[in-house]
Every structure is written in C-alpha cells, then in structure tokens.
N, C-alpha and C positions, 0 to 999 in steps of 0.2 A: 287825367281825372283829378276831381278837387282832392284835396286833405282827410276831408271827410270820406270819402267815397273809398278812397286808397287803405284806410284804416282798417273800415270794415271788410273789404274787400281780403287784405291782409289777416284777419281776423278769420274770418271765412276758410281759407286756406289753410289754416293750420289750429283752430282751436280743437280741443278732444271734444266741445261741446257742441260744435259746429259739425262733427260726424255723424248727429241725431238725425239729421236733415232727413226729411222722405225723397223719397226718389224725385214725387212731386216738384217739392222743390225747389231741388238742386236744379232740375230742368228748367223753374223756371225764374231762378237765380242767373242759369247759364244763362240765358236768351237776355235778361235785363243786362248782364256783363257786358255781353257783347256786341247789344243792340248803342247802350252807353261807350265804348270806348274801342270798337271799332266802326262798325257804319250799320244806319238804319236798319238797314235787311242785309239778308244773304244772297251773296253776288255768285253764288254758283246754282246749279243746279241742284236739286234735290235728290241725298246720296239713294241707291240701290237701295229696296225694301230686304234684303241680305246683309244690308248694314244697318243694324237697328237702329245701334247707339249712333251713330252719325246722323242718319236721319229722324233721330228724336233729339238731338240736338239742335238740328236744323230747324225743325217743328217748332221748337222750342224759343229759338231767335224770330226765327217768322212770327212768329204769334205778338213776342213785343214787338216785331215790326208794326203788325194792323194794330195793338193796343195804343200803342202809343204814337204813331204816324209819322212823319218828319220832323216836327216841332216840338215834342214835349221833354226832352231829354232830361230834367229838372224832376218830373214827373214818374220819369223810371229810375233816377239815381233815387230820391223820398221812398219809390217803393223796397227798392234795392234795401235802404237802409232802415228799413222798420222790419223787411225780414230778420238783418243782421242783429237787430236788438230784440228781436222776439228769443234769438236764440244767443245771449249774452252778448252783443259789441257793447263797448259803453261809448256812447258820442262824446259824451265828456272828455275822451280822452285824445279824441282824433286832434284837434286842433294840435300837439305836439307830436303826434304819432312819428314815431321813426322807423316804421316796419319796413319790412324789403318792398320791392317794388313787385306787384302782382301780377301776372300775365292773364292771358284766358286760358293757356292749356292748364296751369298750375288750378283753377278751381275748377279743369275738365272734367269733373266726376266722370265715374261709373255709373251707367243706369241701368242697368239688370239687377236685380233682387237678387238674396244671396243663393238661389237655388241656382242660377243663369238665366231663368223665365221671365216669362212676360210682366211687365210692370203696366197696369191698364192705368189708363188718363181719358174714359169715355169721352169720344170725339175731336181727342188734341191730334191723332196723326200716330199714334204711340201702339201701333197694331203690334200682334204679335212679335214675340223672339225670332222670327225666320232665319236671322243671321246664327241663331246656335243649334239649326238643324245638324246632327253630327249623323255619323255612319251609321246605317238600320241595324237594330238591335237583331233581327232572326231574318233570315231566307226569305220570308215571306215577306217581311217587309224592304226587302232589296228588290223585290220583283214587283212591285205594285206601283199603279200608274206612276204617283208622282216620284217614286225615290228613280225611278227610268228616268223620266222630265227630269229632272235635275242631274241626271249624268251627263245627258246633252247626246245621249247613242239615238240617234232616232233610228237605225238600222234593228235595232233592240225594241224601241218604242212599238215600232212597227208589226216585227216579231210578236210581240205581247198585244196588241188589240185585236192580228189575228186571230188569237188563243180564246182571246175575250172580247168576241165580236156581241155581247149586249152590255158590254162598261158602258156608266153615265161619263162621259169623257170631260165633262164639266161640274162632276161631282167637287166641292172643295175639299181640301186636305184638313189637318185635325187646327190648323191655325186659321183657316175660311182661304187660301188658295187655289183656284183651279190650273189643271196640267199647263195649259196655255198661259194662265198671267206669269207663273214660274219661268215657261219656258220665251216670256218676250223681255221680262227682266233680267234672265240671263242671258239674252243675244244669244238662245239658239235656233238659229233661221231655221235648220232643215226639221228640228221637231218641230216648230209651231209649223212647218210646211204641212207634216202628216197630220197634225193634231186636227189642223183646218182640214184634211183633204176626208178627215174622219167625222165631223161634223160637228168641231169643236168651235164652243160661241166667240168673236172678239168683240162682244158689244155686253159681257158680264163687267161688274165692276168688283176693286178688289174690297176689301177690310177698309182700308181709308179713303174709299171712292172713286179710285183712280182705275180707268178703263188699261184693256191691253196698251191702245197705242199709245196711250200718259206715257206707261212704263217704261216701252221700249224708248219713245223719246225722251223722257228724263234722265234714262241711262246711256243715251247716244247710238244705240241700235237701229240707225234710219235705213237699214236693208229689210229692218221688222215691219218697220215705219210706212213702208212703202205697198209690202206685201198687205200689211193689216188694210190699208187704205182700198184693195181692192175690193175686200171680201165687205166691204161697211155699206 
C-alpha cells in the first residue's frame, strides 16, 4: 500500500479518536481495506448466517467489490482516506509517517453493538445477530419449534409437531428465520427431512434474500442441496 494509505490506515488502528467509528463504518472501512490491499473480492464463500461478523464483513468486502470493480483501486484508497480524515488522520503527515505496518486483522473490528445485537445497514446483507443466539431463557422457550431446529434432534423435532399438529412450520423466528432455513444452514439433513415431510416451504426466502438451497450451498451442505432440489 502507498505511504499515504499506510498512515491512515495506521492511524485507524490505533487512534482513541478513531474508536468513534459507527459500526457502519468500520464495515465499510473493512471492505475498502481489503478490497485495496488484498484482492478485488472475496475468494471464498460466504460465511454461515450463524456467523454474523464474518459474513457482515464479507458483505462488507463484496460491496467494494461491485462499488468499485477491478479498476478503480485509486478510487477506494481517496475514499479510504477522506473517511480517515473525517475522523482526525492528518495527510500532511503521511509522507514521513513511520507507523508499524497494518494488517487487516489489526482494523478487524467488532461489529455487534455494545448490547451483542443486531447492527441494521438496510439492504447491506447485515441481517440479524443469529450468530448470538445463546441457550433459551425458560422451558418453554427450549421446547419450541425453532430452539428444537437448532439442536439438530429431529427425533425430538418430530416428537413436538406430533404435539403440535396445527404449527405454522414456516412461521419465522423473532429475527425473520423459518425452522427450515436454520435447519439447511446448519447441515441438518434429517430435520429438514421431517420439516419437508411436514409441509415445510424450500422456496421462502431468508432476511437477506437467500433461498433454502443459497444456504445450504454456501455452507457446503450439498446432501441438503440435493434433497432441497427434489422438493422445488
């Protein structure tokens, strides 16, 4: 990276004043980083919606991919650095700068708010928290469809639709997922076996528009992949 770019960058990393940053931001600070100083886009796939921060970082890269395409890398360093002087770099100073050298993990923020919650960026990708789903607060919320879907018991699953043969079984949870997108995101085959076999839709889409079989194929679940394709 140039002198300039390194500065700020540096700057970034470590200033008290550069921890003002909105979540906004840093996200898409991250994405200019590493769209500049490692490559265009991102060369994997797009992480688990159980990975927020990963794949609002990915989101985040991606997005300066399409903004700025193969050519403009001049274009996303300029933007890079008017963020950094909005929030104190002085460019005046880069030309001698001797700061360490800056990595991408080193300005890998955090992007959860300080509650852990959702950090909204309508229509970036930036869908709920899923990934800080923790253990159900009471009994009743251990026993309902989706904290079941997310244990991966479909022996259990089963059990319980029994109980509650008029569940909407594509009702969404309190973040817009239904039993099935959960359960083709987490590769488990034998619930989405029952989910389907109960009358549950693969052709809903989730929060950031991604159908069941997106899911499972973007997480590598092509045994989900397969089955989904029968029911479509």
């Amino acid at each position: 990276m140039s002198a300039t770019f390194q500065s700020a960058a540096s700057y970034l990393s470590s200033s008290p004043d550069a921890f003002k940053v909105s979540n906004d931001v840093k996200l898409e600070l991250y994405g200019l980083f590493k769209y500049v100083t490692t490559s265009k886009a991102p060369d994997t796939p797009r992480p688990s919606l159980f990975d927020f921060t990963g794949r609002a970082k990915w989101d985040a890269w991606s997005e300066a991919a399409k903004k700025y395409g193969s050519d403009r890398k001049e274009d996303a360093e300029n933007r890079y650095l008017d963020i950094a002087c909005s929030y104190g770099w002085c460019e005046d100073a880069a030309p001698g700068a001797k700061g360490k050298e800056v990595e991408a993990e080193e300005i890998d923020w955090d992007t959860s708010d300080d509650g852990g919650g959702a950090t909204s960026r309508g229509g970036s990708g930036m869908g709920p928290v899923v990934s800080t789903v923790g253990p159900p607060k009471s009994q009743e919320e251990s026993d309902s469809l989706h904290a079941i879907t997310l244990s991966g018991d479909s022996q259990k699953l089963e059990s319980f639709l029994d109980k509650h043969a008029d569940i909407a079984v594509d009702e969404p949870d309190e973040f817009g997922y239904t039993a099935m997108q959960l359960a083709c995101d987490r590769g488990y085959l034998a619930v989405v076996q029952v989910l389907l076999q109960r009358g549950a839709s693969p052709n809903l889409k989730d929060p950031d528009d991604m159908s069941t079989t997106e899911l499972a194929k973007i997480a590598g679940h092509d045994d989900i992949v397969q089955l989904l394709e029968k029911y479509m």
